[in-house]
TIVO-2410 file (N, C-alpha, C; in nm, 3 decimals):
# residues 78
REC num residu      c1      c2      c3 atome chaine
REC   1      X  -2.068  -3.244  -0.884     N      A
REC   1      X  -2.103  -3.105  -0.905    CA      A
REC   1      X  -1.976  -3.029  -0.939     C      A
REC   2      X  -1.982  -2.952  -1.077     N      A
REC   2      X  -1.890  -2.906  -1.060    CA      A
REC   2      X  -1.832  -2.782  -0.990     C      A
REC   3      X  -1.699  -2.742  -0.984     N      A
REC   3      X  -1.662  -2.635  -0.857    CA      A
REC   3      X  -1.698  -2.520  -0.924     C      A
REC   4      X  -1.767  -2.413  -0.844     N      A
REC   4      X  -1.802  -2.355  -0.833    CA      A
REC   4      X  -1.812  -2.229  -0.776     C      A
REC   5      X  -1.816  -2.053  -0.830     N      A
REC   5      X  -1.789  -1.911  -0.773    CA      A
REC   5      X  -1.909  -1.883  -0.741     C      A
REC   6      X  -2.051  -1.978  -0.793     N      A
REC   6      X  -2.157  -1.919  -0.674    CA      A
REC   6      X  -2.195  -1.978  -0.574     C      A
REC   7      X  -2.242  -1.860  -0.525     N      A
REC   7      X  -2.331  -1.884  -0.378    CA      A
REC   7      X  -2.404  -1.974  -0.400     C      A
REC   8      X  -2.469  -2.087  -0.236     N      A
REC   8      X  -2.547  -2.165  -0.254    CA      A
REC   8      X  -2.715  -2.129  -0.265     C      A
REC   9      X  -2.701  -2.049  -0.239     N      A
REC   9      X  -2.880  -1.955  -0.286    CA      A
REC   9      X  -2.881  -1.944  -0.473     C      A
REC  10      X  -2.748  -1.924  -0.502     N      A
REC  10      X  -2.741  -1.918  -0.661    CA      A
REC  10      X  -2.753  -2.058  -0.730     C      A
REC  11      X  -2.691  -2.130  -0.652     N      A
REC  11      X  -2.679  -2.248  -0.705    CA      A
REC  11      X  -2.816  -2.384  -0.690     C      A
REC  12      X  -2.865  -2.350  -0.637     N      A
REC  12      X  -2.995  -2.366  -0.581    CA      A
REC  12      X  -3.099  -2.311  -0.671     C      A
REC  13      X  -3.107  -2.187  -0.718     N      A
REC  13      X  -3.178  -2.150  -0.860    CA      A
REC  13      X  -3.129  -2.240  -0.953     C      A
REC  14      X  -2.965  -2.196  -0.998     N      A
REC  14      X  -2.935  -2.250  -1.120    CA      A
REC  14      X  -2.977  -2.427  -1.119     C      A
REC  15      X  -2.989  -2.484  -1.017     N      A
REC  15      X  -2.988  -2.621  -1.000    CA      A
REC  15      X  -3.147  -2.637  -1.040     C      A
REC  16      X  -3.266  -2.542  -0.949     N      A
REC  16      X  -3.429  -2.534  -1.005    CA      A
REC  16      X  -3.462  -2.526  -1.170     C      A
REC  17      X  -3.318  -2.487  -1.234     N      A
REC  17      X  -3.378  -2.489  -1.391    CA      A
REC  17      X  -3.345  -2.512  -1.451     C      A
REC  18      X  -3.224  -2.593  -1.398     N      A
REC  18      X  -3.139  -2.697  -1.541    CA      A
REC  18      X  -3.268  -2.799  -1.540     C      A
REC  19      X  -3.349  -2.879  -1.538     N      A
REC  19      X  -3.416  -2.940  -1.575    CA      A
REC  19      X  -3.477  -2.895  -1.689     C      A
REC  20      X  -3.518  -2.784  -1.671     N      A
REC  20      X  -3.602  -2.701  -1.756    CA      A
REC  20      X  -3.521  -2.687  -1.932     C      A
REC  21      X  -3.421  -2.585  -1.828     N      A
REC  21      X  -3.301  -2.594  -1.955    CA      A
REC  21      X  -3.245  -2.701  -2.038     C      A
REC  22      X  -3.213  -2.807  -1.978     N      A
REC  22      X  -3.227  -2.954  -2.022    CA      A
REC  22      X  -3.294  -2.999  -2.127     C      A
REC  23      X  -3.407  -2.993  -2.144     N      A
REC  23      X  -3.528  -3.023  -2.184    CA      A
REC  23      X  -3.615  -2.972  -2.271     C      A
REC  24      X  -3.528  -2.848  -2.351     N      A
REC  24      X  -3.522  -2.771  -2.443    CA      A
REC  24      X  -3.519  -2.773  -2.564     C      A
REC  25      X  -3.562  -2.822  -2.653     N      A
REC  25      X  -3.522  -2.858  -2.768    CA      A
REC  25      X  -3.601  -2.783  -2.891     C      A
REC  26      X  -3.550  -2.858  -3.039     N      A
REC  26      X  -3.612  -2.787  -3.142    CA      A
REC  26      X  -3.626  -2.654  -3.188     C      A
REC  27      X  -3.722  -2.586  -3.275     N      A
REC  27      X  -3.689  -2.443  -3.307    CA      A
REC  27      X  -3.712  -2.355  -3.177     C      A
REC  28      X  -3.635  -2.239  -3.157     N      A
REC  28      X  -3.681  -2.158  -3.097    CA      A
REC  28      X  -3.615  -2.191  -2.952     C      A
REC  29      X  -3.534  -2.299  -2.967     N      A
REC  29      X  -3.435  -2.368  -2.846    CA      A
REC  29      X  -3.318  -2.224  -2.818     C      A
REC  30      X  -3.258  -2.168  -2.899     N      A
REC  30      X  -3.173  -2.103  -2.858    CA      A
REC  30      X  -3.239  -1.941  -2.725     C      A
REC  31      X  -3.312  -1.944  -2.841     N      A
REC  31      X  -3.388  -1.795  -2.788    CA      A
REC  31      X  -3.454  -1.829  -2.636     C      A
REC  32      X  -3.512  -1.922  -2.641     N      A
REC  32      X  -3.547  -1.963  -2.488    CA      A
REC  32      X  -3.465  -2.014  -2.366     C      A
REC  33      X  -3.334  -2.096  -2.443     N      A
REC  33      X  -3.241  -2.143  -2.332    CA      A
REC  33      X  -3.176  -1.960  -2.306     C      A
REC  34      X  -3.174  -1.867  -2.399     N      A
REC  34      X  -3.132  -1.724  -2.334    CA      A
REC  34      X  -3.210  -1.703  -2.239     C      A
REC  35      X  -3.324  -1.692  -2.273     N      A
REC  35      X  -3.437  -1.681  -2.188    CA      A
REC  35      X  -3.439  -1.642  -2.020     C      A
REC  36      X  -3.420  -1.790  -2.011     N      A
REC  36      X  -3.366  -1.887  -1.917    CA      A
REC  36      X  -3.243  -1.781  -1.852     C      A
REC  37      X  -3.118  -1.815  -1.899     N      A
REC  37      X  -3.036  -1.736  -1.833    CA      A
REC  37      X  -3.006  -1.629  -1.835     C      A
REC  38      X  -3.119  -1.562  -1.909     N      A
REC  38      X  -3.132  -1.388  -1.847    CA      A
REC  38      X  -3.220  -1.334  -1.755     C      A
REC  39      X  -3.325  -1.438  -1.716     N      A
REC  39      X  -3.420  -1.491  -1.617    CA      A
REC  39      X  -3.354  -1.497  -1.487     C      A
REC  40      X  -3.211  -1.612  -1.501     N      A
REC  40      X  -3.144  -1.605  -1.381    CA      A
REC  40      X  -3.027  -1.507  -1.364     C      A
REC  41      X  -2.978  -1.439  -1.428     N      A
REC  41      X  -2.886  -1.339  -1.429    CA      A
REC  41      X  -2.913  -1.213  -1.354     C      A
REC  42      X  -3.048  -1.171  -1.418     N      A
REC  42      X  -3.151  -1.089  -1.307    CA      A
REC  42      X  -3.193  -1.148  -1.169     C      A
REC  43      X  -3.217  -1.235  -1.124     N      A
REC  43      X  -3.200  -1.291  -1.056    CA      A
REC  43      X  -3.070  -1.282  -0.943     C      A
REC  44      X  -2.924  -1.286  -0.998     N      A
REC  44      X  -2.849  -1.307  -0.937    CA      A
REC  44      X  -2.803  -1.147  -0.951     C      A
REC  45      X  -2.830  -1.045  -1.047     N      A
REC  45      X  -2.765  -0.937  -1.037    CA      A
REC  45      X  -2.786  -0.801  -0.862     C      A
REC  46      X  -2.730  -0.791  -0.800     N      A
REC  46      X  -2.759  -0.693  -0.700    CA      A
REC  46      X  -2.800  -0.577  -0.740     C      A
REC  47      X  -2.854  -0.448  -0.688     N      A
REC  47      X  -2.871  -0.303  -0.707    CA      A
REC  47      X  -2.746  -0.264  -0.685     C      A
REC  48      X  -2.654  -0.314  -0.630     N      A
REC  48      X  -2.541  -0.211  -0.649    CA      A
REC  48      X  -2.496  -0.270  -0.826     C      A
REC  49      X  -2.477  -0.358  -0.858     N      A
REC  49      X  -2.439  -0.393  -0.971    CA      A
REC  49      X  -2.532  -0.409  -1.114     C      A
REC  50      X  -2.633  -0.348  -1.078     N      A
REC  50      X  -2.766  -0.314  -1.193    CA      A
REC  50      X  -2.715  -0.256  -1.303     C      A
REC  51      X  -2.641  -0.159  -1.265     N      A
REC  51      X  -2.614  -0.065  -1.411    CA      A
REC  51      X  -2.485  -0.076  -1.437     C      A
REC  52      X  -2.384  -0.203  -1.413     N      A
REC  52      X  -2.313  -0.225  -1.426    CA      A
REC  52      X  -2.298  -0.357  -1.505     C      A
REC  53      X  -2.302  -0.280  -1.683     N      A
REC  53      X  -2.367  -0.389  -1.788    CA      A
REC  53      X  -2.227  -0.489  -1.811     C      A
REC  54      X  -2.061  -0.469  -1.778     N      A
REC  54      X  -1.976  -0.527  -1.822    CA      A
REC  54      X  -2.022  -0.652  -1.699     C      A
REC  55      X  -2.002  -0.627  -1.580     N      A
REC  55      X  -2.041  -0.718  -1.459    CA      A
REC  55      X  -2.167  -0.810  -1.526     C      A
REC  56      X  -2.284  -0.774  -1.566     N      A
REC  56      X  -2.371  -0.798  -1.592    CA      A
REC  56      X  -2.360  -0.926  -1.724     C      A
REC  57      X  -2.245  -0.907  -1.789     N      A
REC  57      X  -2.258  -1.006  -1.918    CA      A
REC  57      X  -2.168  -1.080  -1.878     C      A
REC  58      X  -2.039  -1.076  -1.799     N      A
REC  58      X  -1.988  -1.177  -1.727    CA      A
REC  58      X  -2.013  -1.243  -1.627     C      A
REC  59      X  -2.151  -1.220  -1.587     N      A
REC  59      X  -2.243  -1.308  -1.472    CA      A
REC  59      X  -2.335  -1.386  -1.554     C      A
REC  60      X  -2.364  -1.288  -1.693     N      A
REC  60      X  -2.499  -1.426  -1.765    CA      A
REC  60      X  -2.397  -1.515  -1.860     C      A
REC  61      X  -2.247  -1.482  -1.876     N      A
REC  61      X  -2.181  -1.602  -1.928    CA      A
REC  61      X  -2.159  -1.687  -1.899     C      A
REC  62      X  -2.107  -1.660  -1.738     N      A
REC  62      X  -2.109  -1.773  -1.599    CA      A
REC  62      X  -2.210  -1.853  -1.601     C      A
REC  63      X  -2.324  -1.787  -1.613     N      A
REC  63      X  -2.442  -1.845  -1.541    CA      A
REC  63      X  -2.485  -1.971  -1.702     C      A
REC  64      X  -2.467  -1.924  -1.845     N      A
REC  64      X  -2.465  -2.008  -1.923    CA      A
REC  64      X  -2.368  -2.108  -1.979     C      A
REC  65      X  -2.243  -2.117  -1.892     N      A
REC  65      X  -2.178  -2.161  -1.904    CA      A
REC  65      X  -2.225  -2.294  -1.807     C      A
REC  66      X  -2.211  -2.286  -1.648     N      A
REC  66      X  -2.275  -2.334  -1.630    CA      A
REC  66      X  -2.364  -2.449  -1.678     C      A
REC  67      X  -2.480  -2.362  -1.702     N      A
REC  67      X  -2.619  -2.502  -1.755    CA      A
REC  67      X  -2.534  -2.561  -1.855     C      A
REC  68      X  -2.514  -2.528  -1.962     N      A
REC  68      X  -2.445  -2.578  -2.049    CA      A
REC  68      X  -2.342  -2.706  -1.966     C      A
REC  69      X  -2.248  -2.706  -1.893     N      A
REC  69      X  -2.217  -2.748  -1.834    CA      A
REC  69      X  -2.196  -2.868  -1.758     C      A
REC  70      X  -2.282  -2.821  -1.697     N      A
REC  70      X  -2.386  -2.913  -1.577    CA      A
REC  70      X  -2.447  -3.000  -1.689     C      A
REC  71      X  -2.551  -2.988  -1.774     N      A
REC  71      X  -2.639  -3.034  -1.902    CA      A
REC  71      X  -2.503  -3.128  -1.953     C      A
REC  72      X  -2.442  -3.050  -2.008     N      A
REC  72      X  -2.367  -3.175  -2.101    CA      A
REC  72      X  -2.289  -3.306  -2.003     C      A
REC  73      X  -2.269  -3.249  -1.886     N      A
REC  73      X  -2.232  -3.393  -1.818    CA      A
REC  73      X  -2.335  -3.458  -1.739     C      A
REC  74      X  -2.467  -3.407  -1.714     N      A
REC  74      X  -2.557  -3.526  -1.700    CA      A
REC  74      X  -2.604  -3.594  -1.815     C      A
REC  75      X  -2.609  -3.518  -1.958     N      A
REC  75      X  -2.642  -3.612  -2.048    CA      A
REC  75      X  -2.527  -3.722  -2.066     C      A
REC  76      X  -2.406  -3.721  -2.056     N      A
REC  76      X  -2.321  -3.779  -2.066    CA      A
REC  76      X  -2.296  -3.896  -1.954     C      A
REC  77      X  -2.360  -3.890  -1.870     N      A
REC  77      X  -2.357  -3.956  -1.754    CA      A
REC  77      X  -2.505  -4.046  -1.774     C      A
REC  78      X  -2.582  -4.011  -1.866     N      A
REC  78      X  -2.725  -4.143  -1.910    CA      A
REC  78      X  -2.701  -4.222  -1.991     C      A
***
């Protein structure tokens, strides 16, 4: 696993949908793997940090960085 700045409640989501994300393919792959991690971004964003859109795009970069991530070294690992 790699090291990691989230929480295990975060990581625990992000871990519920890399499968998903994984498994993505063909047209319309990009727009949905966003999907996906604007799905979990909301998810991970607090009310104190709601309207705090710079916070907000450096948590869904994290968070797609990540799958991406994670994804390319389990495919790499089959």
């Amino acid at each position: 696993m790699p090291c990691s700045l989230f929480t295990e409640e975060q990581l625990t989501l992000l871990e519920g949908v890399l499968d998903e994300y994984r498994e993505i393919s063909g047209q319309g792959k990009v727009a949905r793997k966003e999907a996906i991690v604007t799905w979990v971004t909301q998810k991970f964003v607090t009310v104190h940090h709601e309207n705090d859109i710079e916070a907000t795009k450096k948590l869904q970069n994290s968070v797609k960085n990540w799958l991406n991530n994670l994804s390319r070294e389990l495919t790499d690992k089959e």
